[in-house]
C-alpha positions in Angstrom: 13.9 -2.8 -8.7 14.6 0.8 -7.6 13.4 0.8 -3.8 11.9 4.1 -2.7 14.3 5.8 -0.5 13.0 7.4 2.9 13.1 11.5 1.5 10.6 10.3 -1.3 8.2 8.6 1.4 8.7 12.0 3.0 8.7 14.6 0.3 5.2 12.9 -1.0 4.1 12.7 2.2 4.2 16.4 3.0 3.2 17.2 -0.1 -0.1 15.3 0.4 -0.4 16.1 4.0 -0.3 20.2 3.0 -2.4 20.0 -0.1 -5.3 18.1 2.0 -4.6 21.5 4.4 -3.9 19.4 7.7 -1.2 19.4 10.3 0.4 17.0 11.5 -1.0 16.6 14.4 -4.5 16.4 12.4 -2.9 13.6 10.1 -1.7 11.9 13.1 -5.5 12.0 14.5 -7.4 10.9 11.3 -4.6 8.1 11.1 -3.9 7.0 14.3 0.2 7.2 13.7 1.6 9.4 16.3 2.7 13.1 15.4 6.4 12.2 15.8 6.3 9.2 13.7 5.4 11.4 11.0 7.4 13.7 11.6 10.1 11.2 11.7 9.3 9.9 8.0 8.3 13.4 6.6 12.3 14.2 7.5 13.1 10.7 5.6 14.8 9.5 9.0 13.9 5.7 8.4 12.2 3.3 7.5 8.2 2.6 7.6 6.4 -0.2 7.6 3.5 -0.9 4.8 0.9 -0.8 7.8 2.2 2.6 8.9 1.6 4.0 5.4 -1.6 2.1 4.7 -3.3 4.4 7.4 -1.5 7.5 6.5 -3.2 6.8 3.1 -6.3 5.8 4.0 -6.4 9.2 6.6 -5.3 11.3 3.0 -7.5 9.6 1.0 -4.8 8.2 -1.5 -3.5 5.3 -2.1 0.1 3.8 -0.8 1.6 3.9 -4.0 0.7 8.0 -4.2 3.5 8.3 -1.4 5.9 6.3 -3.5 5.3 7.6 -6.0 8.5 9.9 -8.8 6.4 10.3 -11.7 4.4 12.6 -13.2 0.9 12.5 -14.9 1.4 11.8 -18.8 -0.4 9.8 -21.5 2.3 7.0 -21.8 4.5 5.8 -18.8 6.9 3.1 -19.3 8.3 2.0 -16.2 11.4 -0.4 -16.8 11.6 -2.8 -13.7 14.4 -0.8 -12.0 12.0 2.4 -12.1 8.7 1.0 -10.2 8.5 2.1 -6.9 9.6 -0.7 -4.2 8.7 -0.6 -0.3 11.1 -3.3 1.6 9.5 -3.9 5.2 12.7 -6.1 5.9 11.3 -6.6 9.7 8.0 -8.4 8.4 10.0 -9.7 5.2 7.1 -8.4 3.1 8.4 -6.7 -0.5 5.7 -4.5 -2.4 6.2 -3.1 -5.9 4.0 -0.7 -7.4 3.4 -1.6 -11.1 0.5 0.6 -12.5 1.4 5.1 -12.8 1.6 6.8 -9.4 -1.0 9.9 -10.0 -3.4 11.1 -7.7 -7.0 10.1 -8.8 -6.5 7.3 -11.3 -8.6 5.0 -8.9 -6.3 1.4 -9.8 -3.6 0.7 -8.0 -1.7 -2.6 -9.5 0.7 -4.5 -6.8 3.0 -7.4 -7.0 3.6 -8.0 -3.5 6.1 -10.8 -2.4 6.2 -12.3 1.8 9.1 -14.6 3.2 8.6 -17.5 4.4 7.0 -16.4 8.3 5.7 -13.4 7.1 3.2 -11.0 7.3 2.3 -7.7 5.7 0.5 -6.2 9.4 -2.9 -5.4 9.0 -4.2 -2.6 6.7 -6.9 -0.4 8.3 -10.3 -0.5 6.6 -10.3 1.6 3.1 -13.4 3.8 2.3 -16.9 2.0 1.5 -16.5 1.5 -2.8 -13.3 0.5 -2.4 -12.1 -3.6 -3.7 -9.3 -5.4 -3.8 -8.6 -8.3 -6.4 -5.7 -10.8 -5.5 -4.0 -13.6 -7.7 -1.5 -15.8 -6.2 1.8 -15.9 -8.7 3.4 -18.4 -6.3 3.1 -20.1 -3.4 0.5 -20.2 -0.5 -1.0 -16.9 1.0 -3.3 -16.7 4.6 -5.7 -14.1 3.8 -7.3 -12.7 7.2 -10.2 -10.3 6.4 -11.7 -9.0 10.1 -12.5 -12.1 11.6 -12.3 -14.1 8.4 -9.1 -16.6 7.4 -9.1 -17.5 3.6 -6.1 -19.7 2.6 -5.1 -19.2 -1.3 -2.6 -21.0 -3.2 -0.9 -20.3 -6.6 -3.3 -19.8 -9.1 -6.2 -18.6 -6.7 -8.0 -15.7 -7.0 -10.1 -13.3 -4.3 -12.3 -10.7 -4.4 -13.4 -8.0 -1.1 -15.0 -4.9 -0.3 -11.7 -3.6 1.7 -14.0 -1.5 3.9 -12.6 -4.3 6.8 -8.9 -4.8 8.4 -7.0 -7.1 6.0 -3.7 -8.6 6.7 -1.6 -11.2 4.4 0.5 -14.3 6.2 2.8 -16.7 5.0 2.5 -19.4 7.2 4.4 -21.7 4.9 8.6 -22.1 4.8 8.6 -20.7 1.1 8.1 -17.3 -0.6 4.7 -16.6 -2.0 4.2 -13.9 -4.8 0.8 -12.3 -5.7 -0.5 -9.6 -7.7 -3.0 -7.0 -6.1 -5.5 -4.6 -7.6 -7.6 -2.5 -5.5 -10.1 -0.5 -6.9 -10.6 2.8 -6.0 -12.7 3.7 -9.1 -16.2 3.9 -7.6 -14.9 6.2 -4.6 -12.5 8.5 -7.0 -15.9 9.0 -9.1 -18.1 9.7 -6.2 -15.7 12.8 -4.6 -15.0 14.4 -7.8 
């Protein structure tokens, strides 16, 4: 797996940021991060968490793997295992690896996401109305908090949800768990362009 280095996260987030036409200190208003936090990853000075990105996403109306993203739009992509985009949150022990193309607009993101025993992913702010996620548990057993709402999976289980609400994923259990993740997008992309 070829983890994304901090000057990707930061080149793609600048590049996003300018094409939307918003400062930083907009960005940091319309996400909630603070103005020097992104500064600090725009200058690739360290790492960021997967929460941290999920608002500046959400706030640039793209999805994560859009700031992870290396390649460009074609017809065909092959991407070998040690080309997908990885984000290592080592401090919430939470590994997610982008497996569909990175192109703005597509409207599916594919995930396989992988939590240590302990873990958890942080929450994920609310996506636009339209938007759904699909999970499938690989491996494992995964504590699926949506707003108020605790939904335990284990390997083999499936889940569907409007992601318009905070979602976080736990591993309360002493072994890895290993799902995949689709969120849908498809809907929303339609309806802005």
């Amino acid at each position: 797996m070829a983890q994304q280095s901090a000057e990707d996260i930061g080149k793609n987030l600048r590049a996003i940021r300018q094409l939307r036409g918003l400062s930083m200190s907009a960005l940091a208003a319309a996400s909630s991060v603070s103005k020097a936090m992104i500064s600090k990853i725009e200058r690739g000075d360290g790492g960021v968490s997967a929460t941290t990105l999920g608002k500046l996403a959400e706030a640039l109306e793209v999805g994560i793997s859009d700031l992870l993203s290396k390649d460009d739009i074609n017809s065909i992509i092959y991407l070998p295992a040690d080309a997908q985009p990885v984000l290592h949150d080592s401090a919430r022990g939470f590994v997610r690896r982008a497996l569909s193309p990175i192109f703005p607009g597509r409207g599916v993101d594919v995930v396989h996401n992988e939590l240590g025993p302990g873990g958890r992913t942080g929450p994920f702010s609310p996506h636009k109305k339209g938007i759904h996620e699909y999970i499938f548990v690989l491996a494992g057993q995964l504590s699926v908090h949506l707003n108020d709402r605790k939904i335990i999976m284990k390997t083999g289980d499936s889940l569907f949800f409007d992601a318009d609400c905070t979602h976080e994923m736990v591993n309360d259990t002493a072994e890895a768990v290993l799902w995949l993740l689709v969120i849908d997008g498809t809907k929303y992309v339609k309806s802005i362009t």
